[in-house]
N, C-alpha and C positions, 0 to 999 in steps of 0.2 A: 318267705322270700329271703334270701342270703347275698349281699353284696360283696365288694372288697372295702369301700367305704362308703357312711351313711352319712351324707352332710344335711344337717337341719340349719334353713335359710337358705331360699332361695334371690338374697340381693347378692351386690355387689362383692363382696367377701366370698360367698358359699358357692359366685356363678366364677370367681378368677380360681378358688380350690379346685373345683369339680373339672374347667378347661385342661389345669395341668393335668390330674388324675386323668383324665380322656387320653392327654398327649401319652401318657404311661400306658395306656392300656388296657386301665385298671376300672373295672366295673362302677357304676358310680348310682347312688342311689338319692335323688335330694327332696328331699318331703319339706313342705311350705304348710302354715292354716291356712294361710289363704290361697285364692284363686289364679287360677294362669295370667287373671287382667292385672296381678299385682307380680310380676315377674320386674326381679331386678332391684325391689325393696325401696327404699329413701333414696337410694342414690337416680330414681326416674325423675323429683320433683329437684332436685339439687341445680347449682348453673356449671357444673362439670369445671372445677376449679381442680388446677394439681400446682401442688407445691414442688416447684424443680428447680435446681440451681446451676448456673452457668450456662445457661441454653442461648442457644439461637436466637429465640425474641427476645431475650434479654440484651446479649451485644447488639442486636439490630438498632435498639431501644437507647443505646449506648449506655446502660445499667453493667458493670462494673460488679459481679459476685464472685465467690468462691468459697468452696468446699470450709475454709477455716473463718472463714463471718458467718458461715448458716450455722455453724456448730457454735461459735460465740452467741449468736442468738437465739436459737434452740436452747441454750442449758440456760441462759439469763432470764428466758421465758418459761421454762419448766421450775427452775428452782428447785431440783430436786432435793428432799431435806428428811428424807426415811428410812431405816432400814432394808425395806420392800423395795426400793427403787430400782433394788440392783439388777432387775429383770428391765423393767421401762426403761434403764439409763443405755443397757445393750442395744435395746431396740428402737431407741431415736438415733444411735450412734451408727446402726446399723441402717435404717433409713436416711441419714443423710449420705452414704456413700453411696446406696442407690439411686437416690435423685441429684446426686450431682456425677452420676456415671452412665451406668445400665437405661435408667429407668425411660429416658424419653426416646433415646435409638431404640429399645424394644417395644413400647406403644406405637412408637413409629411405623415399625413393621410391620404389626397390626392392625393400623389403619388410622389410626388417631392422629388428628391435626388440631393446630391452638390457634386462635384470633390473636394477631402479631401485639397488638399492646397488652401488657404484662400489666396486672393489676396489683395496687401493691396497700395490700390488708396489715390492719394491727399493727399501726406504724409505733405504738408504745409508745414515749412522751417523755421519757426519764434521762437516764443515762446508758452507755454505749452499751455496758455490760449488762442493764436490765433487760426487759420486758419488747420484747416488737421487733419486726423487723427493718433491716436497715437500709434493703432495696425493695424494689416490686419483684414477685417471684410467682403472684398469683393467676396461673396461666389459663385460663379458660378456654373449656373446648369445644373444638367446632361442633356442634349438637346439643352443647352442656351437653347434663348427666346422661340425657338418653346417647350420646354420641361417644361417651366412655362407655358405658352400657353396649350399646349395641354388638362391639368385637365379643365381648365376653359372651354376650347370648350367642353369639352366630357360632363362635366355637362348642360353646356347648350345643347348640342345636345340631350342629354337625359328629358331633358324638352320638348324641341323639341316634342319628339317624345309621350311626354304625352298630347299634346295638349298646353302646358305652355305658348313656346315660340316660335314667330314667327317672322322671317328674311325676312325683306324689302329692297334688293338691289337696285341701283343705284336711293335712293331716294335722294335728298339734297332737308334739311329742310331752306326753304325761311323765315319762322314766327313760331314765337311760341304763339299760342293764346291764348288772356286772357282772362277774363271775373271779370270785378269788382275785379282788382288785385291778380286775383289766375289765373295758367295755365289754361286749360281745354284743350290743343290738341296742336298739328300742321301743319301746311299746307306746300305746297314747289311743287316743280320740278320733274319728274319723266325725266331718263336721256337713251338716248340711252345704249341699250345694248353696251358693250364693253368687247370684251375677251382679250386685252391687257396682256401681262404676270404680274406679281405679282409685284408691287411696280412701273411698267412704268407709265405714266400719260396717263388719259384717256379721251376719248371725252365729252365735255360738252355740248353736243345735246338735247335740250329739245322735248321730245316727248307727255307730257301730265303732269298732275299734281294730286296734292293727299292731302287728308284732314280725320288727325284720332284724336280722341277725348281718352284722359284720363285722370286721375284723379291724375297722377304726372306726371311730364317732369323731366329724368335727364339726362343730358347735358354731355356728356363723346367723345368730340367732337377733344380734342386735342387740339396743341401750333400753332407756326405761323412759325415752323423752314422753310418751306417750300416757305414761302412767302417773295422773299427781301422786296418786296415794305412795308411792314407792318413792317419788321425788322428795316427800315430806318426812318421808323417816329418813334419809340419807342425806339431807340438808346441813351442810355446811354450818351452822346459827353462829359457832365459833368464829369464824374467817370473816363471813357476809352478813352477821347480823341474823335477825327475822326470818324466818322465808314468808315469802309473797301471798300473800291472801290473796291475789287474782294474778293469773297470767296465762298468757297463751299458748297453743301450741303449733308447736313450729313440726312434728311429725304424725303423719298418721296414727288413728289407735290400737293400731296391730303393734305396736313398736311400744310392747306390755314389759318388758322384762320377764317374763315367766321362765324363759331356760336358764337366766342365774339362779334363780334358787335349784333349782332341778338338776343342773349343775355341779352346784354345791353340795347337792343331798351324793352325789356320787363320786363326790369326791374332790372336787374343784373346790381351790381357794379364789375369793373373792377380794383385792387391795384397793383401797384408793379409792373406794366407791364414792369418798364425799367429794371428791372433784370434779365438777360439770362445768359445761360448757353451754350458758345459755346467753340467749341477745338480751339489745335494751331498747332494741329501734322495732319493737314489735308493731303492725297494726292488724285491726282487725279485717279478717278477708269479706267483701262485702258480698264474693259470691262462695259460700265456704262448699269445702269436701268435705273433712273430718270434724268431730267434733273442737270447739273451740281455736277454730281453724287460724293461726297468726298467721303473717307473711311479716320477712324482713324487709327493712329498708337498710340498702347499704348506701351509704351519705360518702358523698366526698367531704370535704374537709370546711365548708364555710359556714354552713347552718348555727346557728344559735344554740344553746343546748341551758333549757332551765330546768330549775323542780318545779313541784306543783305548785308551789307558792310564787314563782315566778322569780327565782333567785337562781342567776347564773354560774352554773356550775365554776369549780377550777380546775386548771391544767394539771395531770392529763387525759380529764375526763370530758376530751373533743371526738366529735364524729369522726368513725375508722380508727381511732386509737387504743384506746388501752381498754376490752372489754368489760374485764374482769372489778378491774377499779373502778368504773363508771355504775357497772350495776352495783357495789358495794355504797357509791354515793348516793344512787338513787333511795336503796333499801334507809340507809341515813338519814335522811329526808323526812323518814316515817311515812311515806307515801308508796303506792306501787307503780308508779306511771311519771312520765316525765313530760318537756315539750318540744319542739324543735322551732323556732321562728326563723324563717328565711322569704327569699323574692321567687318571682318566677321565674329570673334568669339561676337562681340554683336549681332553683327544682328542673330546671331544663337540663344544664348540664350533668348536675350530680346526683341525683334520683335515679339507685339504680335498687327493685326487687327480688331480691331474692329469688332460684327458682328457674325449671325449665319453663313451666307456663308462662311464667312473666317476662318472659324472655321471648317473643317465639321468633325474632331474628336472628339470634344466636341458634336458637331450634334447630331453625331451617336450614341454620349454616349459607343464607345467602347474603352476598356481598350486598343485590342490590336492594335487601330489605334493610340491611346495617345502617345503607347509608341515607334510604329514604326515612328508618326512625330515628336516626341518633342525629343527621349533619342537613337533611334537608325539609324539614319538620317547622320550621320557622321560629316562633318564638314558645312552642310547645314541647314537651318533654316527651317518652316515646307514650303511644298509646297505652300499655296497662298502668301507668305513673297515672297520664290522664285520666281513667277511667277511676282509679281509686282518689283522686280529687275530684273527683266530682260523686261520686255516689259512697266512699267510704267514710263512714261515720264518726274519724278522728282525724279529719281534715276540716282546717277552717280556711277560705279564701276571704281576702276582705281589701278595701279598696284603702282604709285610712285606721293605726294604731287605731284609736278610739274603738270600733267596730272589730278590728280582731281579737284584744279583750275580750270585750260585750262575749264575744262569740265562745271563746275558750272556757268563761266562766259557766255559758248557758249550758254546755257540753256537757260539766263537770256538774253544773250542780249547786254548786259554791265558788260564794267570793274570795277565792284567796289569789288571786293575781290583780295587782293594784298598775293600773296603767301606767301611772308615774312614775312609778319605779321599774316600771319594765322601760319606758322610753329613756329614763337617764342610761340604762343602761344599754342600749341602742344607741341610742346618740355618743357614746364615750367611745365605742366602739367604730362607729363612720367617721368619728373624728380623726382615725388613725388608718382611713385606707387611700388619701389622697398623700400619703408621704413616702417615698420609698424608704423611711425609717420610722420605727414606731417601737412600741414595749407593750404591746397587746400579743398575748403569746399565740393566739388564734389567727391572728394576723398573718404574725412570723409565719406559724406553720402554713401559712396559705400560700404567703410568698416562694416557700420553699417546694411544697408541692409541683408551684408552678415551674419551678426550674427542669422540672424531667416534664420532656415531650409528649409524654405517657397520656400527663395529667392535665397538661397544659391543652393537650387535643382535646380530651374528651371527657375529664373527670373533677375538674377545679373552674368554675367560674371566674374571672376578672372580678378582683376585688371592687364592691361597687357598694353603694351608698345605700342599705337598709330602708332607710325611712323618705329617699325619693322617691314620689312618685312616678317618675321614669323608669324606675326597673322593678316598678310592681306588675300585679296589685301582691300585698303579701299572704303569706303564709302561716299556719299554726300546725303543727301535726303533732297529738295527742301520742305519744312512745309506751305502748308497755310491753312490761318482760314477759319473753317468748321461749319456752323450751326447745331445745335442740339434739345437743349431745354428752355423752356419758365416759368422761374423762378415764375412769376407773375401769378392773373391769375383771376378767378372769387369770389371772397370774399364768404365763405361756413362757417357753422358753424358749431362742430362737427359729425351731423349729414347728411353732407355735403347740407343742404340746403343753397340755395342761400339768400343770407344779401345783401339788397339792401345798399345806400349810406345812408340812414335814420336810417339807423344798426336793418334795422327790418326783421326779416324772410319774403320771399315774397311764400305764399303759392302755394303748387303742384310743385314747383319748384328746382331744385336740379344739381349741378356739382360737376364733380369727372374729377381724373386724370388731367392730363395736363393741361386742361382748368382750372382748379382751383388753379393751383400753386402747384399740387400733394397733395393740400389740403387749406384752410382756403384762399386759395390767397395766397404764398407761402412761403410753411412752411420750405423750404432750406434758406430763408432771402437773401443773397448776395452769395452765395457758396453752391456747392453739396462736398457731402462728398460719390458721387458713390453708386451704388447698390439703391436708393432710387427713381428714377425713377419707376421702376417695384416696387419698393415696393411701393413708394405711389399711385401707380395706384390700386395696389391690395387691400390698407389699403382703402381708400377714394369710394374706389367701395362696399367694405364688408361693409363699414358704410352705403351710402344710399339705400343699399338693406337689409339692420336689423336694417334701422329708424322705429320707432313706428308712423311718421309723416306720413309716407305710410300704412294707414289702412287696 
């Protein structure tokens, strides 16, 4: 079988490649290992975040952005500081003009709509020129992921269905064949049928094998969140210390890495591979899919944040702030796991899960489920928040300090949180929420939170007294580090063609998404600043399907 292009991965990345190629014309051939129920990749379980700037729900919102503060905060947050950059520094450059231009009148058009409050991630903690961002820019879409999803599958379905484009399940590509240093095809594995539900891991039964010939390869294969073993040799130890003797996983186990080395063997240079992108608000999922299944917790901003020994972090390693630095303090600690102490009016307001499933009023895209679980709910927080306090295993409820100790210690195993010392420091802390001045930096940024409407509606609690019994019972939630994403990635040039190590375009050849660092080899540097994932999936995927390289 002979295409005009062969895209390996069928998510988010390989489904925005294969639409434009459809809009050209151009024969399109996309082979997945997995099955039709895994159509769409990570971006199905994701909560459909895009990072855009100067939009609409931002002025609604009265959020105040522009084209030259998302690029101040971009490079403060990237820190680019290597030779290699020069391809990632294009391609964040070149992604902020699209989202603060093109990018949401064209989703537009396609179907895509955001829930008007603008959610604002990775507020950083530092100064102006550092790390975080400086507004909310984190727009979420009506569907999440499956609701960016869905345009992409429909167009490609619709090619589909003109002959365009054609879906090769449970193939995994083993080689990517050259000829005289250009693609021409590739070869691999054809894998047992497997009807497995959606995102569990599947049989790797080889049943026969397969060999298709075309005249580009793009590569839209995905990170390695999936893989410890590959996490452990590309591990940071320099930057962050240790890596983790336990943590989670925040992507399904198909999300192996196998086409960067494969990749590699063909010619692809591989940069920046030790830059990842993992949480620190991991828990464990009580009803799992995949192996060692985590789910995030994204915190507003008032929660408690200790180690294991029950010693409260420093600023600015506060919930929603600085990721990167907070897991580098946990690793510090010499522990893998941290803790969150809060009331049930946080956990009401600011308890939000990671996730289309955890989500399923943003799912549904219905106003009147929004408001039945987020604003009329009572004094509970929305249903799957509930359901993981009460049946997930690194949740403590408890009516009085005394007893939520007791309980954290029982959890862990050992005595290393000393009550006393967790209530002076509680207590120093309520001491400063009845003032409208204070020098608790946790505080400050609460107050501050609360000045945008945003946060004030729906994401920041009224500062309120920890250790009264009035705005209990409290809280403990057991945090550990959770795999995600793959900072680094395959070296791409704006057209996402692949740049061997020789810095030469290596012909018929091409990666997007994940595998490529969301762009150039990655174009986040040392930090995401959220929402950019799907987006660089979707930017990096438009480009090498409206390359002129692809005849």
């Amino acid at each position: 079988m002979k295409a005009d292009v062969i895209v390996i991965g069928a998510g988010l990345a390989g489904l925005a490649a294969a639409a434009e190629l459809g809009d050209r014309g151009k024969q399109v051939l996309i082979v997945d290992q997995e099955g039709p129920q895994n159509l769409g990749g990570q971006a199905h379980w994701s909560l459909g975040g895009l990072f855009m700037i100067d939009t609409p729900e931002q002025r609604r919102m009265g959020i105040k952005d522009s084209h030259a503060l998302a690029l101040n905060d971009w490079m403060g947050s990237a820190q680019f500081d290597r030779p290699e950059d020069n391809y990632p520094r294009q391609w964040a450059e070149a992604y902020l003009d699209f989202a603060a231009g093109e990018m949401r009148p064209w989703l537009y058009e396609m179907g895509l709509r955001w829930f008007p409050v603008v959610g604002w991630a990775e507020r950083g903690g530092s100064f102006a020129n550092g790390h975080g961002n400086s507004v909310p820019r984190f727009h979420i879409t009506w569907g999440t992921g499956l609701g960016v999803l869905e345009h992409f599958i429909r167009r490609c379905k619709e090619h589909e269905a003109r002959g365009l484009i054609t879906f090769k399940y449970r193939h995994q590509v083993d080689r990517i064949e050259m000829q005289d240093g250009t693609a021409t095809g590739v070869s691999g594995s054809l894998l047992a049928d497997d009807d497995a539900v959606q995102g569990a891991e599947t049989s790797r039964e080889v049943v026969g094998d397969f060999r298709y010939e075309a005249g580009a390869i793009i590569v839209a294969s995905g990170g390695i969140g999936g893989n410890f073993e590959l996490i452990k040799k590309v591990w940071p130890k320099d930057r962050l210390g240790r890596a983790p003797k336990k943590m989670l996983s925040g992507v399904p186990a198909h999300v192996d890495g196998r086409m960067i080395g494969i990749s590699e063997e063909a010619g692809g240079h591989v940069i920046n591979k030790d830059r990842l992108w993992f949480y620190t608000e991991g828990v464990k999922n009580w009803d799992p899919i995949w192996p060692h299944h985590g789910i995030r917790i994204l915190p507003g901003p008032s929660s408690m944040w200790f180690d294991a020994r029950g010693k409260r972090f420093a600023p600015p390693a506060l919930p929603g702030f600085d990721t990167n630095g907070t897991f580098k303090a946990i690793l510090d600690s010499g522990y893998d796991y941290s803790w969150f102490i809060l009331t049930q009016k946080v956990i009401k307001k600011e308890f939000a899960l990671s996730g289309s499933e955890q989500n399923p009023d943003f799912t549904d895209a219905k106003w009147s489920k929004v408001i039945k679980e987020r604003f009329l709910a009572g004094e509970k927080a929305t249903g799957p928040v509930e359901k993981f306090k009460e049946h997930g295993e690194d949740f403590i409820v408890a009516d009085t300090l005394s007893e939520l100790v007791a309980g954290m210690n029982a959890l862990t195993g050992k005595d290393l949180i000393n009550e006393e010392e967790i209530r002076a420091q509680i207590e120093a802390r309520d001491s400063q929420v009845d003032n409208p001045f204070c020098k608790d930096a946790q505080v400050i940024a609460i107050q501050a939170a609360r000045h945008y409407r945003g946060d004030k509606l729906s994401r920041t609690a009224k500062p309120h007294r920890f250790l009264d019994p009035d705005n209990g019972p409290l809280i403990a939630v057991r945090l550990n580090l959770i795999t995600r994403k793959t900072l680094g990635g395959l070296q791409t040039n704006l057209d996402s063609q692949m740049v061997g190590a020789d810095g030469q375009v290596i012909p018929g050849l091409f990666a997007v998404g994940e595998v490529a660092g969301f762009g150039g080899g990655g174009y986040h540097g040392y930090n995401a600043l959220e929402g950019t994932f799907l987006g660089g999936c979707i930017f990096s995927g438009r480009a090498a399907g409206r390359s002129k390289a692809i005849g």
